[in-house]
N, C-alpha and C positions, 0 to 999 in steps of 0.2 A: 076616386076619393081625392079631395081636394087636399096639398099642402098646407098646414097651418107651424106657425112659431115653434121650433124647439128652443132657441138658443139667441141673444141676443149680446152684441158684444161691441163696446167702443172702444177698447185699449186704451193707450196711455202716450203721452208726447215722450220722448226719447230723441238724444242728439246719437250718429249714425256716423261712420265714415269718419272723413275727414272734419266735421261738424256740420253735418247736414240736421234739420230742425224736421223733424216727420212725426206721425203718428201711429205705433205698432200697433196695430189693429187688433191682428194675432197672430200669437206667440207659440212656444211652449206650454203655454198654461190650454191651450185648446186643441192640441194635435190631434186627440179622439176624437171628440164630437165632430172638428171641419174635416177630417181624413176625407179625398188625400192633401186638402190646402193646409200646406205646413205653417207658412209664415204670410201675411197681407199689410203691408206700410200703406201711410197715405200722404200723398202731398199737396198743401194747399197752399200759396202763399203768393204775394205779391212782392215780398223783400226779399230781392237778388239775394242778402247776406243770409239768408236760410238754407240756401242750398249749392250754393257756389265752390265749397269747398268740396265734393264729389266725395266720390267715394275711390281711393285708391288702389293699385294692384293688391289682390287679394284672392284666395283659391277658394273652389266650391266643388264638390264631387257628391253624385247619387240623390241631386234635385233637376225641374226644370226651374229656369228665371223667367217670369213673363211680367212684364213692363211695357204699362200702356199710358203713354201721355194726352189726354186728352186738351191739355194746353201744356207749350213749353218745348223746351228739347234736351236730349242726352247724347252725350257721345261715349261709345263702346270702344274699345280693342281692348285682345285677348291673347293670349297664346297660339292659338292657330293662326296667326294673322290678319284677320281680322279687326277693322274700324270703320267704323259707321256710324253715322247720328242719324236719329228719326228726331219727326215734331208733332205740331199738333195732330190729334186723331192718328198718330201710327203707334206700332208694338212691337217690342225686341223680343226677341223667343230665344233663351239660350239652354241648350240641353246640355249640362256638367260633366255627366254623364263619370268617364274614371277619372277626371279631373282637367279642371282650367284655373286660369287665371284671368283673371282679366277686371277692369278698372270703367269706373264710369264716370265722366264729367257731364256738369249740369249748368250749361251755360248760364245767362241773366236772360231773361223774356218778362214779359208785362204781366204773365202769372203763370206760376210752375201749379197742375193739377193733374193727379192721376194716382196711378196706384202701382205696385209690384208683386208679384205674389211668388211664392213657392208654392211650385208644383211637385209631390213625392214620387221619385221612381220606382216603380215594383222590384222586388229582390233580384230577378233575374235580369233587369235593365240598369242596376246601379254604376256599371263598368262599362256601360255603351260607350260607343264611338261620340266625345264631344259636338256640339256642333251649335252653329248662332245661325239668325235668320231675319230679319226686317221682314214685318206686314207693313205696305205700301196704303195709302190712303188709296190711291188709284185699284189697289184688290181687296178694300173692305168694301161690300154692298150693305149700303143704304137702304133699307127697305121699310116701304112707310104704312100706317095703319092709322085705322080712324083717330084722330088726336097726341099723334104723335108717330114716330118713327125709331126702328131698330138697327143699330150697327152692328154689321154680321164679321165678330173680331175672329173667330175663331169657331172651327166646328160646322155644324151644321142647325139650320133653322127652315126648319120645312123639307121645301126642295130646294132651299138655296144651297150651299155649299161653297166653305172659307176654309182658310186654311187647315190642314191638319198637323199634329204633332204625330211623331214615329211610338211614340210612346202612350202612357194614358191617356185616352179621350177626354178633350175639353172644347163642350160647346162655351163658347165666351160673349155673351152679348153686352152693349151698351144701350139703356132702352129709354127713350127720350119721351117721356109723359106729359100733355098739357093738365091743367086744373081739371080733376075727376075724370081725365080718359084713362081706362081701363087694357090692359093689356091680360089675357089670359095664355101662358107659353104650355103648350102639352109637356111631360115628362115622361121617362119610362119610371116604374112602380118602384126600383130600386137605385137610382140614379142619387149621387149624392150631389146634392141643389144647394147652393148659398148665394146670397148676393150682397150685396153694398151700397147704400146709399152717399152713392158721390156728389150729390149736388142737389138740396133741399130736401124736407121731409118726405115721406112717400106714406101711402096703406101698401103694406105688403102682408098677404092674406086674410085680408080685412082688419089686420091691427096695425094702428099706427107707429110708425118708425120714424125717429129722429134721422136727419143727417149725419153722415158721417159714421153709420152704424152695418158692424156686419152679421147676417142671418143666416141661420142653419135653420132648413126645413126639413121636418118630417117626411119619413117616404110618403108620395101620393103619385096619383094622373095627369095635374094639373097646378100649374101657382097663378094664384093672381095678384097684379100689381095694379096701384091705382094712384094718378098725380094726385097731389096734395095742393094745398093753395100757392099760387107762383109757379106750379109745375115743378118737375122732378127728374132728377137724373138716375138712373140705377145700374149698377152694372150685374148683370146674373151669369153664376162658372154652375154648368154641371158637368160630372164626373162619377167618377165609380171609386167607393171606397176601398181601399187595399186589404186593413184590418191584418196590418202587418207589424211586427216591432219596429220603434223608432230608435235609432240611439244617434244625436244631434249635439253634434259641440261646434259652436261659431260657425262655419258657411258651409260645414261639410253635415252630412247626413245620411248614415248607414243604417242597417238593420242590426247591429252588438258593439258592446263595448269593445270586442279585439279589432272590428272593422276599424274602429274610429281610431285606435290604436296605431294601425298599422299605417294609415293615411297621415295620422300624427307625424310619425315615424320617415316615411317616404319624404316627406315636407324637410325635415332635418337632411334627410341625403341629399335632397335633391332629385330624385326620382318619380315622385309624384306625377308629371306628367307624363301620359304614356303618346299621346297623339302631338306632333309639331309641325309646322308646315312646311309642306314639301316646294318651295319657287320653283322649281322646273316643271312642275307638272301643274300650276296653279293654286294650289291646294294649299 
């Protein structure tokens, strides 16, 4: 059975951070239907003074952060030690897990584009061991199909095979469409499927989608995606929905109000962090 439209969603422009210019794609207003993608920004801009002013140290605990710049660059450090910039075509992966800190700058480039998403930990993964990761343009495969070509960010795509997270599965593709080539991706029957239109209109399962729009599909076997005129960019996350309570205040994200409580809490002591880097042993 093929996927067709549940759910169509553009959010709303919102300044971020230190004054960063983006667009919440989604929120809290959609955490059921996209379960488990908690949160999706977008960035599109050619005015360095959009995003320049980053985002500052700031804690997150019981999500993953996955930040894929398809043009532009960011730079990371965290608590663990950790600093790294990726650019065009690469993706930060950071597991929160029982909590980090950590700060993002966004340098000036000739246009800042991509996206960020929350990923939800399951109950029993909310306290993991932190942890951050660069995907390297050199281990994303490129894999090309009649009228276009798919970027294998994450997960699995056939028999290819990209990275994986320790946590929920997330196939991550970037799927490059010319004018009416057609991509059809298999799915399994219960896999929770969305994607986004990053760059020009697209058909996503035979109905037309604007830019800059994001979609929740019904369960099926199958989605299909089809360039639009100018061709199309799309990026598609499947996963497996949780169907877990959420309880979400500002960058932390537990399953009950005393969780969120207690992480409140910890932040005032200073205890919060449970994991620091050890320099003698590299870590």
């Amino acid at each position: 059975m093929k996927r067709t439209i549940r759910k169509a969603v553009t959010g709303f422009r919102t300044v971020d951070g230190a004054g960063v210019n983006l667009v919440r794609v989604l929120g809290r207003d959609n955490v059921e239907e996209f379960d488990p993608i908690l949160m999706l920004d977008s960035f599109d801009s050619t005015d360095p003074a959009d995003y320049t002013a980053g985002f500052p140290m700031h804690p997150h605990r019981g999500i993953e952060t996955v930040s894929y710049l398809y043009r532009g660059r960011m730079v990371h450090r965290d608590t663990l030690g950790n600093e790294d910039q990726i650019s065009d075509g690469e993706v930060q992966w950071m597991n929160s897990g029982s909590g980090i800190l950590h700060e993002e700058q966004v340098p000036a480039a000739e246009r800042l584009l991509g996206v960020q998403l929350w990923l939800n930990l399951p109950e029993e993964d909310k306290m993991s061991v932190p942890t951050y990761r660069a995907i390297r343009k050199d281990e994303i495969r490129e894999i090309p199909f009649e009228g276009g070509f798919l970027r294998l960010l994450a997960g699995a795509y056939g028999a290819y095979q990209g990275h994986r997270g320790d946590h929920l599965p997330l196939d991550y593709y970037d799927v490059h469409l010319d004018e009416d080539a057609e991509l059809v991706i298999p799915t399994e029957e219960d896999e929770s499927v969305m994607v986004f239109t990053l760059l020009g209109d697209a058909l996503v399962a035979d109905e037309p989608v604007r830019e800059k729009t994001a979609v929740k599909l019904t369960e099926g076997d199958s989605l299909s995606l089809r360039g639009a005129a100018g061709g199309s960019q799309i990026l598609v996350m499947k996963s497996r929905a949780l169907h877990e309570p959420v309880a979400w205040a500002g960058s932390i994200v537990m399953n009950s109000r005393q969780e969120l409580s207690e992480a409140f809490l910890e932040l005032e002591e200073g205890t919060f962090i449970r994991e620091r880097p050890d320099f003698n042993t590299g870590r």
